[in-house]
C-alpha positions in Angstrom: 0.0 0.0 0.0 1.7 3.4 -0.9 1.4 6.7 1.2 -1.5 7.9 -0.6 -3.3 5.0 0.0 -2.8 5.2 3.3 -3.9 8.7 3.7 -6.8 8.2 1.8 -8.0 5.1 4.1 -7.5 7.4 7.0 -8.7 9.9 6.1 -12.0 7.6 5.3 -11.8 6.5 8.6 -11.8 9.6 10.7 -15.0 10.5 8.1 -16.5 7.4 9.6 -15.7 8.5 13.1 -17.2 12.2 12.1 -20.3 10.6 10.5 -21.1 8.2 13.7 -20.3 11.6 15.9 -22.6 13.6 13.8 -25.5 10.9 14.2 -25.4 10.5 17.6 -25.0 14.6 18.0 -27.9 15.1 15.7 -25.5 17.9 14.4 -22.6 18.4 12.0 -19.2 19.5 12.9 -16.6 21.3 10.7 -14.3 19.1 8.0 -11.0 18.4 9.3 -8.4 18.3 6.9 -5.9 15.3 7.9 -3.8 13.7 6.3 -1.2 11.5 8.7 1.5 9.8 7.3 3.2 8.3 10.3 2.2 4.9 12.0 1.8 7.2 15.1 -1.1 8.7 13.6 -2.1 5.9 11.8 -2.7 3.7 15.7 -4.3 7.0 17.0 -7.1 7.0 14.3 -7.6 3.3 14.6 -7.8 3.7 18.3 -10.2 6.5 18.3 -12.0 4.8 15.7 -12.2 1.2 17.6 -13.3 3.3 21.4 -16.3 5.7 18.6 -17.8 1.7 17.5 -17.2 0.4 20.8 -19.3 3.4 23.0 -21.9 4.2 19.6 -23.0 0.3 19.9 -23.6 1.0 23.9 -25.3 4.2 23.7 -29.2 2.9 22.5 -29.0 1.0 25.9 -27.7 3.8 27.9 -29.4 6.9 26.0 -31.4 7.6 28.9 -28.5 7.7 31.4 -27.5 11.3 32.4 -30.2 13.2 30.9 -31.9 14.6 34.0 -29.2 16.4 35.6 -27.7 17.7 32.7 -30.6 19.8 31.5 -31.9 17.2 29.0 -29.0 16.3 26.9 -27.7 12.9 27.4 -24.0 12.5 27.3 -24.1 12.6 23.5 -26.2 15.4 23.4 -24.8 18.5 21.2 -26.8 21.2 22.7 -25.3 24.3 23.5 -24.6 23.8 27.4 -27.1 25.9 29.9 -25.5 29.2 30.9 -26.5 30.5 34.1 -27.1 34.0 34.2 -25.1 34.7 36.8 -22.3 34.1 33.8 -23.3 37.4 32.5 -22.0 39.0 36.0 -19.1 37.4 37.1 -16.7 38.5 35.4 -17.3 42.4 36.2 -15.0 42.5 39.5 -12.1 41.8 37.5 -9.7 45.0 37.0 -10.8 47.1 34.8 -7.1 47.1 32.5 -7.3 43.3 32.6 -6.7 42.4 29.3 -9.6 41.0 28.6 -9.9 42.2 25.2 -7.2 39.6 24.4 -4.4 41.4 24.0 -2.1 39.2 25.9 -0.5 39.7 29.5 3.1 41.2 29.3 5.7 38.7 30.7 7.0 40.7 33.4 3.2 41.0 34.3 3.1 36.8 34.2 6.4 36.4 36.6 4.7 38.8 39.0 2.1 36.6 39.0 3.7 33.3 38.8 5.7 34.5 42.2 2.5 35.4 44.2 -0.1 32.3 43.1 2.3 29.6 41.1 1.7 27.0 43.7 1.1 24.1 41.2 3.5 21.9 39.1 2.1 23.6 36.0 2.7 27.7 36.8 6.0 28.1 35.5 5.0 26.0 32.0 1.7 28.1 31.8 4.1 31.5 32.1 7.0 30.2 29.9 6.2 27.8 27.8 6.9 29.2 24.3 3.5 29.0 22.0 1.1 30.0 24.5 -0.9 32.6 24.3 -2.0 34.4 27.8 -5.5 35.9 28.7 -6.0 38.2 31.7 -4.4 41.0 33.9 -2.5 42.3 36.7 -4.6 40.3 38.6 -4.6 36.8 36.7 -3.8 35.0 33.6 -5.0 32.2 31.9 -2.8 29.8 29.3 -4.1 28.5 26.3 -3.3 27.7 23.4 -6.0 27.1 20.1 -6.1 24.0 18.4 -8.8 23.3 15.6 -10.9 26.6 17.1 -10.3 25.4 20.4 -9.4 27.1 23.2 -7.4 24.7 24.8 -6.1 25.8 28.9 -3.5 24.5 30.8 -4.3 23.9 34.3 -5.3 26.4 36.9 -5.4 30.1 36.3 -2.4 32.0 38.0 -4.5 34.0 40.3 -5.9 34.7 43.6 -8.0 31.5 44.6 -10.5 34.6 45.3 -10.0 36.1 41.2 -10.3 32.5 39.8 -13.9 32.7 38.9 -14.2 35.7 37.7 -11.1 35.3 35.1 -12.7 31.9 34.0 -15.9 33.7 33.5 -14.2 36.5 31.3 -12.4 34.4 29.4 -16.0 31.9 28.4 -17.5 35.1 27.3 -14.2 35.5 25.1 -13.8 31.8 24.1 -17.4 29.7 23.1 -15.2 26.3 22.5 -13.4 26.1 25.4 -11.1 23.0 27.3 -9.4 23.2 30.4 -6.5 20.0 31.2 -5.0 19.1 34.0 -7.2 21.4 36.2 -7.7 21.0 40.0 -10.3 19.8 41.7 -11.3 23.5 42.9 -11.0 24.6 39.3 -13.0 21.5 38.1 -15.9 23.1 40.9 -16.1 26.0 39.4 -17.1 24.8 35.7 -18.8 22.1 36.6 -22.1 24.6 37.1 -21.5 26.1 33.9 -22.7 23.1 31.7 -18.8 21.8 31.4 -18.5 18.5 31.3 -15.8 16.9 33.8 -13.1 13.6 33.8 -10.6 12.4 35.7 -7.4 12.7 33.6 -4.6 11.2 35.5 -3.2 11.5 39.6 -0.1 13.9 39.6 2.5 13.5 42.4 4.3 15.3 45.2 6.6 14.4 47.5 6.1 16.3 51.2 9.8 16.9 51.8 9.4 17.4 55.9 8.3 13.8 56.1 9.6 12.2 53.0 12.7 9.9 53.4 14.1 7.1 51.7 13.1 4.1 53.2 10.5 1.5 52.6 10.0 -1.4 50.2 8.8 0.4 47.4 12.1 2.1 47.3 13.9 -0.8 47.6 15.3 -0.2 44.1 15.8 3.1 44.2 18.7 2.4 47.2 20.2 -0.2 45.6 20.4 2.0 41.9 22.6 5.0 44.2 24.6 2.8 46.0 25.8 1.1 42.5 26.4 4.1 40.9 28.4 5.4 43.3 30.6 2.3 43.2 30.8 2.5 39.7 32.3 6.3 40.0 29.1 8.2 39.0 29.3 11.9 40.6 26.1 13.9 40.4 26.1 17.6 41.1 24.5 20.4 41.0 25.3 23.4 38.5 24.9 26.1 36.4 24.4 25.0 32.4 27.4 27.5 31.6 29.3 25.1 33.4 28.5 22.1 31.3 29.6 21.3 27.8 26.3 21.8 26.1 27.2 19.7 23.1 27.2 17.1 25.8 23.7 18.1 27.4 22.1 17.8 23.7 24.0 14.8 22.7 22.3 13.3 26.3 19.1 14.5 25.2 19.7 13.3 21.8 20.4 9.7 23.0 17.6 9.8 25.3 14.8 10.4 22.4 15.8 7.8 20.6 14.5 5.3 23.0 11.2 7.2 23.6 8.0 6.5 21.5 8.5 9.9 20.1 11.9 10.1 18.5 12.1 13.1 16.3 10.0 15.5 18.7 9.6 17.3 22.0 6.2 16.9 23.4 4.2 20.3 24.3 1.5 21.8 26.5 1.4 19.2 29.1 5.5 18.9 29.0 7.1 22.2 28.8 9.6 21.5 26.1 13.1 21.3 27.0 15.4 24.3 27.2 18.8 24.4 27.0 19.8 27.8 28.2 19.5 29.7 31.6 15.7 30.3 33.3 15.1 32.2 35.7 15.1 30.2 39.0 15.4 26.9 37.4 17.9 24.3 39.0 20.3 21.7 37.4 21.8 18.6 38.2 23.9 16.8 36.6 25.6 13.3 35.9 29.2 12.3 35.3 31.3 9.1 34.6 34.6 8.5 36.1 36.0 10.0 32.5 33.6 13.2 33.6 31.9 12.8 30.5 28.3 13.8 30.8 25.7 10.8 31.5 22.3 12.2 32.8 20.9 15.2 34.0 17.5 16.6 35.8 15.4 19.8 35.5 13.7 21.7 38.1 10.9 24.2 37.6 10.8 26.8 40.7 6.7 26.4 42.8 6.1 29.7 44.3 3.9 31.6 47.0 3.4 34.7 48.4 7.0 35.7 46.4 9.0 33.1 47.7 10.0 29.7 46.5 8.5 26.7 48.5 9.4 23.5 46.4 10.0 22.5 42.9 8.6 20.7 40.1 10.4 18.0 37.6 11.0 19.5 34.1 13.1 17.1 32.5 15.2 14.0 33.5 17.2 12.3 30.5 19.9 9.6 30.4 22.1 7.9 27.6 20.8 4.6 27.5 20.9 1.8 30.6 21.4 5.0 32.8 18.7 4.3 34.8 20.1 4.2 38.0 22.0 7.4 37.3 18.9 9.2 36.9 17.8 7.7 40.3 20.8 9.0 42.2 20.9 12.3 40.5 17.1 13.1 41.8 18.2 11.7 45.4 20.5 14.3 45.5 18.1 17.2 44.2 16.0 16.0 46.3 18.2 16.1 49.3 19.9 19.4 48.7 16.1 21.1 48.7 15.4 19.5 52.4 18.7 20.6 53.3 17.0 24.1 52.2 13.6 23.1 53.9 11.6 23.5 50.7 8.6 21.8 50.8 7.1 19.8 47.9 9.1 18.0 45.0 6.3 17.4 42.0 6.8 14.9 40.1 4.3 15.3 37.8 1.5 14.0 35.5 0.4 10.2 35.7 -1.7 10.6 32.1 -5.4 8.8 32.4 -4.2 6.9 35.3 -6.0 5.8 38.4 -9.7 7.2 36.3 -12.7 6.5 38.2 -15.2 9.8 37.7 -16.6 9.5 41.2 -16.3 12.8 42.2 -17.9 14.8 39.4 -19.7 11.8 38.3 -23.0 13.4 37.3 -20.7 15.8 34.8 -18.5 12.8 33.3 -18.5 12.1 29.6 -18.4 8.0 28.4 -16.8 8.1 25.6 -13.6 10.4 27.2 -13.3 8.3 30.1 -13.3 5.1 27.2 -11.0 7.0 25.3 -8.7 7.7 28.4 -8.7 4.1 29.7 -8.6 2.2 26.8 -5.4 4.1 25.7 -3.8 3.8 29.5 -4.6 -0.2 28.8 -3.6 -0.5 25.1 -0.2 -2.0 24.5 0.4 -0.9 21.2 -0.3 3.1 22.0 2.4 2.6 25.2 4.3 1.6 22.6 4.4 3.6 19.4 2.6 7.1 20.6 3.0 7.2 24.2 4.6 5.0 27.2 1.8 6.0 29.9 2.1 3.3 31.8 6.0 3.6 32.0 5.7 6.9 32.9 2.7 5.5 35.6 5.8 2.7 36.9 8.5 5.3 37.3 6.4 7.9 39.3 5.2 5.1 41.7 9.0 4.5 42.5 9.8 7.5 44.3 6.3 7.3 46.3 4.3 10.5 47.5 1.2 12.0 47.6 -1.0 11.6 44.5 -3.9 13.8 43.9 -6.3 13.3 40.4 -6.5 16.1 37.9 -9.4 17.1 35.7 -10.5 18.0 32.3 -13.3 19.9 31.5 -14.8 21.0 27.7 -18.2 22.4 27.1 -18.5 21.6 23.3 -19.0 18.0 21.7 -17.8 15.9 20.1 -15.7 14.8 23.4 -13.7 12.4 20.9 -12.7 15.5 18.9 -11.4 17.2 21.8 -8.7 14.4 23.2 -7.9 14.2 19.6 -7.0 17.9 19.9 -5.2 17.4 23.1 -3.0 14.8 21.0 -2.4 17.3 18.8 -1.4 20.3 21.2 1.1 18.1 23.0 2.7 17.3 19.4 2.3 14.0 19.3 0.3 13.5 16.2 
């Protein structure tokens, strides 16, 4: 089969997904033009495809199923979602030079910000990461980033917990199509009365460095891979990048991709791309062979509040290959020197679509997302050719902690479309 026969079977395919979406929605959503040439894209049509057949055959028995509490649209249901009036008010104690005209929010404006309220793992990606786009004021700012005429958030806004509601509420009057990931549960309360609807999209980690040690038997391992390395002459340190050969740091990098599912990329939006040069507050650590050639390294994104820095969050560990241990001792010792400074979290990050149950916004969950989410968590041949979620799941549990879930939340249907947008704004596909 030739590349053009392949495009044009998948191309047939997402029509069929389209088709199914657009009977069950009793509407019709816009063309998408696609036309994937990889075997990435190729598994995530198929999959999306096989979960759309799967849920469609299921939904004549369960058509009746969540159409009382959700105005009268079942969880298929493409009805514009009910708007409360008091939608038309909240916004109005915002500042009155927010930018909520959408001009942006300048970035010495963001770090201000991002030093008073960035208190979760995502604060310093939302203010940095480079093709973001920034709604708000001096009193808040949203991330997002459009995909497909979708206004897709990352995480919390970086406000007051008091502002929150009102900047959401500016920006839904800005933005109709709208999809917040890896949201709190506090954010996930304040859109679930506005006709969002809400899943579970993975448990994200932190490590309480007052309490946290290095005992136990799930960290059995995790002993055993420092006290080799430093037997077999691995030093691990902490510096500034100016201080490293930085041929060697992308050569590392390099090496590292390779072995990943996603070989010729960097992932976005929910992974703040690497960057090899300085950041402000960012810390370093690195990895070294007896020879003092360069091995692995760690990133450490700065977690703010009330101007000062309480904890950090894990950008970016990379290895050469079989340097698993090596990354194990060098975040031991980040991890130490920030008790030593009595920080107090480490975040370790996303766990994507594991640990899903949608019990706590169960009356707001969508079927075929929490499908979609699972199946892909379950299905061996997405961990292996678009995403390792489970290995990522595996090397989290390692290292212990507290795990708390995360949300997503869209108010526009199809739901299918939107984790297929998600795919695309963290440059997978």
């Amino acid at each position: 089969m030739t590349s053009r026969d392949r495009s044009d079977r998948d191309r047939r395919r997402l029509n069929q997904i389209s088709s199914l979406n657009r009977r069950n929605h009793r509407t019709t959503c816009g063309q998408i033009v696609w036309s994937p040439s990889s075997r990435r894209s190729r598994i995530v049509v198929a999959l999306i495809e096989a979960m759309s057949i799967r849920t469609v055959e299921r939904l004549a028995e369960n058509r009746a199923d969540g159409i009382s509490s959700r105005g009268g649209r079942g969880f298929c249901g493409w009805a514009e979602p009910h708007r409360p009036p008091e939608l038309q008010t909240l916004g109005h104690a915002l500042h009155a030079d927010s930018v909520a005209m959408g001009g942006g929010v300048p970035l010495e404006t963001r770090i201000a910000l991002l030093r008073q309220h960035g208190s979760f793992s995502q604060a310093y990606s939302a203010t940095f990461q480079p093709g973001l786009e920034h709604f708000g004021g001096e009193r808040g700012f949203i991330a997002y980033k459009t995909v497909w005429g979708t206004a897709m958030v990352l995480a919390d806004p970086v406000a007051a917990r008091e502002t929150a509601g009102d900047l959401i509420a500016c920006f839904l009057r800005r933005f109709s199509d709208v999809a917040f990931w890896q949201v709190s549960s506090r954010v996930a309360e304040i859109l679930a009365p506005l006709g969002f609807f809400i899943n579970e999209m993975g448990t994200e980690t932190r490590l309480d460095l007052a309490s946290y040690d290095f005992g136990g038997q799930r960290k059995r391992n995790l002993r055993k891979a420092v006290v080799r390395a430093a037997k077999l002459g691995y030093v691990t340190r902490e510096c500034p990048l100016a201080a490293v050969d930085l041929s060697e740091v992308k050569t590392v990098s390099a090496a590292w991709r390779r072995t990943r599912p996603l070989r010729r990329r960097e992932t976005a939006f929910l992974c703040r791309p690497a960057v090899f040069g300085e950041e402000l507050d960012v810390r370093r650590f690195f990895a070294f062979n007896r020879d003092g050639r360069l091995v692995a390294f760690a990133f450490f994104d700065p977690v703010y509040e009330n101007g000062h820095i309480v904890g950090y969050s894990i950008s970016k560990t990379r290895g050469l290959p079989n340097a698993d241990l090596v990354l194990h001792a060098v975040k031991r010792c980040a991890i130490e020197t920030f008790q030593k400074e009595q920080k107090r979290w480490v975040f370790h990050g996303l766990s994507p679509f594991e640990g899903i149950k949608d019990k706590d916004f169960a009356a707001h969950k969508n079927r075929l997302v929490r499908s979609a989410f699972r199946s892909a968590y379950r299905n061996p041949l997405f961990n292996r050719y678009v995403y390792s979620l489970q290995g990522i799941a595996r090397n989290k549990r390692q290292l212990g902690g507290v795990t708390e879930q995360t949300y997503c939340a869209f108010n526009k249907l199809p739901s299918l479309l939107r984790v297929l947008k998600l795919v695309r704004a963290c440059n997978i596909l």
